[in-house]
N, C-alpha and C positions, 0 to 999 in steps of 0.2 A: 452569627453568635460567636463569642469567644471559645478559642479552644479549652478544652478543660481535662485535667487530670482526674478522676473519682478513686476512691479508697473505702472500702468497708459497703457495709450493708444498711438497708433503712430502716429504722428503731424506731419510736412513740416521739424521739426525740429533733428536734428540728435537726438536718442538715449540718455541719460547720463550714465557714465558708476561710477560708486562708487566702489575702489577697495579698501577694509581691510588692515589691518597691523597683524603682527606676531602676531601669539594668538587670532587674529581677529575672525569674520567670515559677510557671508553677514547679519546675524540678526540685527549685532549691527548696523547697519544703518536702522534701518525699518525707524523709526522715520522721519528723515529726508530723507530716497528716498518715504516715502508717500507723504509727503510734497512737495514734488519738483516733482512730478508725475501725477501735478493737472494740470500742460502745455505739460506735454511730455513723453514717457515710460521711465522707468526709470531699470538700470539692476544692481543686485549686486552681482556676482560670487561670492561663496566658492572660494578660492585659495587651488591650491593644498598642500596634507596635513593638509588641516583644513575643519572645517564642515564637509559637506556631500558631498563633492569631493573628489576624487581618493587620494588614497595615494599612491608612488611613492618611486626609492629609490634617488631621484637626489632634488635639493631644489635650481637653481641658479635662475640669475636674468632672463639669457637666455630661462630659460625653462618654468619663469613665463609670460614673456611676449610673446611667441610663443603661449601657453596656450590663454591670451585675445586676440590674436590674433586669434583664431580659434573660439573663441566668438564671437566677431566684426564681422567677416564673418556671422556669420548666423543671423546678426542682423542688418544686410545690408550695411555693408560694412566700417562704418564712425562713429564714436563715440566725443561727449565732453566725456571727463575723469577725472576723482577725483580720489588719490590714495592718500591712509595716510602712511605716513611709508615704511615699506615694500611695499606695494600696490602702495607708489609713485615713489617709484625707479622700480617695475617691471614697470608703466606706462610710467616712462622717458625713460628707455630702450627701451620699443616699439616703444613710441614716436621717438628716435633717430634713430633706425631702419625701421620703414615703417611710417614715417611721414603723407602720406595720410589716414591713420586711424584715426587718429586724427584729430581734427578741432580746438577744445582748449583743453589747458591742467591746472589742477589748481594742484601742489605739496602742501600735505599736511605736514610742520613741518618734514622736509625729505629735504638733499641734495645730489647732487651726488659725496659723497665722504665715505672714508671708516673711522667708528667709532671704537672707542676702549672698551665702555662699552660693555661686556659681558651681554647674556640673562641667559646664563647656570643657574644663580640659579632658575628660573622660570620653567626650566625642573626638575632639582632637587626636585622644592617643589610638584610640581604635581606625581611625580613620589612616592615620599613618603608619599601620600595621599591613606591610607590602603581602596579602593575602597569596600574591603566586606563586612566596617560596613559603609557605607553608603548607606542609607532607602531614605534620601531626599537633594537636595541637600544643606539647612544648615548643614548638618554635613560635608561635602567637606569645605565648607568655613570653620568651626570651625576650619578643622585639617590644611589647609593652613594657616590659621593665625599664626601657630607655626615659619612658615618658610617667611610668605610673610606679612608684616605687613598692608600696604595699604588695606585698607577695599574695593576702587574703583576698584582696581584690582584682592585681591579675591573674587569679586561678578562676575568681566568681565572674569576670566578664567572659572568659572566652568559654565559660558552659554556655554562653549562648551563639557558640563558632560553631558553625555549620563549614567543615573541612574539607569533606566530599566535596560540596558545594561552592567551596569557597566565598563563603558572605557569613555577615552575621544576623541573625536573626533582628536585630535592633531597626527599627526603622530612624534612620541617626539624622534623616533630614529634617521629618518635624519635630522630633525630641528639640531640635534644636531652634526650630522654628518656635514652638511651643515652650520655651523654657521657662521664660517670666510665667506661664502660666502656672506648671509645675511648681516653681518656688513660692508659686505664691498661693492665696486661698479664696474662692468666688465668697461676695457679698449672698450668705444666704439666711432668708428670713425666718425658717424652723429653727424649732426647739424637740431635741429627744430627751424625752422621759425615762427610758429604760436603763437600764443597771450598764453603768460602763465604766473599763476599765484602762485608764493609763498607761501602759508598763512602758516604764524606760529603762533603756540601760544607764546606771549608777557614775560611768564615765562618759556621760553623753553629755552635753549643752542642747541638745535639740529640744525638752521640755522644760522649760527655766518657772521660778517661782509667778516671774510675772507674767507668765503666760495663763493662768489659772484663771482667774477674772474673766477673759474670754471664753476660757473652755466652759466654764459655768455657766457664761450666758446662754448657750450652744447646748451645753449635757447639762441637765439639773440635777444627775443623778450619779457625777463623776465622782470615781474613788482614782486615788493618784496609786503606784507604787513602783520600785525599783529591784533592779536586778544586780548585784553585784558584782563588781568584776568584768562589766559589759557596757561595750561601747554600746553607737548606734544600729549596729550588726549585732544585734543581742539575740537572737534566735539562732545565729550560727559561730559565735562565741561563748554563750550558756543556754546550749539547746535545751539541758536536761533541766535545768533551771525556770528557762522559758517554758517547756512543757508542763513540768509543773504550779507555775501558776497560771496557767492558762485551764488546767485542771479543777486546781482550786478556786479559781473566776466560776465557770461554767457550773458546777456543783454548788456553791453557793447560794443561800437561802434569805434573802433579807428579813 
């Protein structure tokens, strides 16, 4: 089973589940699954391949969402779910596959279709990150800056530097093996009914008008909305933002 972070206590109310994005892990949500763990337990898996969960030599959508699905089972059966990114595509997947697992669903800046931007240079730069002389992990970012200019993102990948150890948590061989997978979205035959919600970031391209057509065939029950000020890292560029509608999702009454 996937590693898993828990927050809070168990209430009348299902569970929340918070699933990561590529490169992710459940850390980068502490913040906000403490916050939102003040009404309800709150869960946020390692996805395999990252963190402190299993590495694996397979990376699809199929095998991510079979995965929270053996999660959800031991955490009683029913989950609200948050997935960012990859995290929202393995949740639409499960979502479209065992539908009573779910009760809401909110897609984070993620649709169900296949992208063309490549990750590969971000295995690239990690990989060329000479691990022996790194003592702390400022020196991992120093040497990523060579290759990865955003300063937000070489702080976010080497949370998952394991320094002691010298490795990183990523399993960077099938990520890479697995890529086309990841960018892109399995042929799946379900439809979910249940209340789901959108959120993008307002400076993102990753949810585009004409992506909606599909999302409908898929959620019949899709409401779109946007975050201001926030790219596709919108949870940790407008956390307080993001938590708040993520508030107002979940409380909502059709």
């Amino acid at each position: 089973m996937l590693n898993i972070l828990t927050h809070g206590t168990d209430t009348t109310m299902p569970p929340l589940m918070i699933v990561h994005g590529l490169f992710g892990s459940a850390r980068n949500w502490n913040v906000i699954a403490k916050r939102m763990s003040e009404t309800r337990r709150v869960i946020a898996p390692d996805m395999r391949n990252h963190g402190n969960s299993f590495h694996a030599g397979s990376h699809s959508y199929e095998d991510m969402a079979s995965d929270l699905s053996e999660v959800i089972t031991a955490h009683g059966g029913t989950v609200d779910l948050v997935g960012h990114s990859m995290g929202g595509k393995a949740s639409m997947v499960l979502a479209l596959n065992e539908p009573t697992r779910v009760a809401r669903l909110l897609v984070a800046d993620i649709a169900p279709v296949t992208y063309t931007h490549s990750q590969q240079q971000f295995i690239d730069a990690m990989r060329a990150v000479d691990l022996s002389k790194v003592t702390r992990r400022a020196d991992a970012v120093e040497q990523l800056a060579a290759n990865v200019e955003d300063k937000t993102l070489q702080s976010f990948f080497t949370q998952s530097l394991d320094v002691k150890e010298k490795r990183w948590h990523y399993n960077l061989d099938t990520l890479e093996q697995d890529m086309p997978k990841i960018l892109g979205f399995p042929e799946v035959p379900g439809t979910y009914n249940g209340l789901t919600l959108f959120l993008s970031g307002a400076n993102s391209n990753y949810v585009l008008p004409e992506h909606r057509a599909k999302i409908r065939t898929h959620f019949s029950n899709a409401k779109f909305a946007k975050i201001q000020g926030a790219g596709h890292w919108l949870h940790a560029e407008q956390p307080r933002a993001f938590e708040g509608s993520l508030k107002t999702f979940l409380e909502y009454q059709p």
